[in-house]
N, C-alpha and C positions, 0 to 999 in steps of 0.2 A: 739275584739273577746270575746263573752260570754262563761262562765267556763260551760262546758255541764252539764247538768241534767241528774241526775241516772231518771230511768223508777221505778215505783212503786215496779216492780217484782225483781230488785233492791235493794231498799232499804228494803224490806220485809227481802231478801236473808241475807243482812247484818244482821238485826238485829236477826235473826233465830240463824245467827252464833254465835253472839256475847250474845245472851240467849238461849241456847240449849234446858235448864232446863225451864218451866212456871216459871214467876218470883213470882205470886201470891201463887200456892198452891205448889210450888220446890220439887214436885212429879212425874211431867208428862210432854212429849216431849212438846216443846214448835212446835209449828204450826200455830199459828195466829200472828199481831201484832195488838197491842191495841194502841189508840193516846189517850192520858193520859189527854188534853185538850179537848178530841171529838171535835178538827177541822182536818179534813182528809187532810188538806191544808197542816199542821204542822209539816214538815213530819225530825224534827230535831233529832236528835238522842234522846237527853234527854225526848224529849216528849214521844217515843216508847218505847212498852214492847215487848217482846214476851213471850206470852199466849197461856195454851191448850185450844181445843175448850170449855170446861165446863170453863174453870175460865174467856174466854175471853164473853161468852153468858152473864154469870153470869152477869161481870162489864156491859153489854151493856145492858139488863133488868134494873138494879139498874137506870142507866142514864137516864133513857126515862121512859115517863105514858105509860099507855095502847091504847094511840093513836098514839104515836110514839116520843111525842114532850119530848126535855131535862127537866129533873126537876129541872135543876140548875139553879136558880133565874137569874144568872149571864150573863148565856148562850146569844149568841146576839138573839136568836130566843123569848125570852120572857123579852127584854125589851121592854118597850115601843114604840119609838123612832127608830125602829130595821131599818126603812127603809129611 
């Protein structure tokens, strides 16, 4: 028997509870979460935040150029080898 899997609306719920407050600017309702590694896969607790919508826009502009692609050298989308 496989251990069931939370639903995304879910695990969002959790972490909303468990960061009421924006963890970024600890001003404003938290409403979004953020995956801290930008894999949407990753969905482990430590990886999430929860962010209001300005601190959560913010980190996901910083992440990505102007065509959408991550800027992190790291990221599997801009190695080499990716596929």
């Amino acid at each position: 028997m496989q251990p069931s899997r939370l639903s995304w609306r879910d695990i969002r719920d959790k972490v909303l509870a468990r960061d009421p407050v924006c963890r970024q600017c600890n001003n404003a309702l938290a409403t979004e979460v953020h995956h801290l590694d930008g894999n949407r896969r990753n969905n482990s607790p430590g990886n999430l935040l929860g962010l209001c919508a300005v601190c959560n826009t913010h980190e996901q502009w910083l992440e990505h150029d102007a065509d959408g692609n991550p800027t992190d050298p790291t990221h599997a989308w801009n190695r080499e080898n990716r596929w």
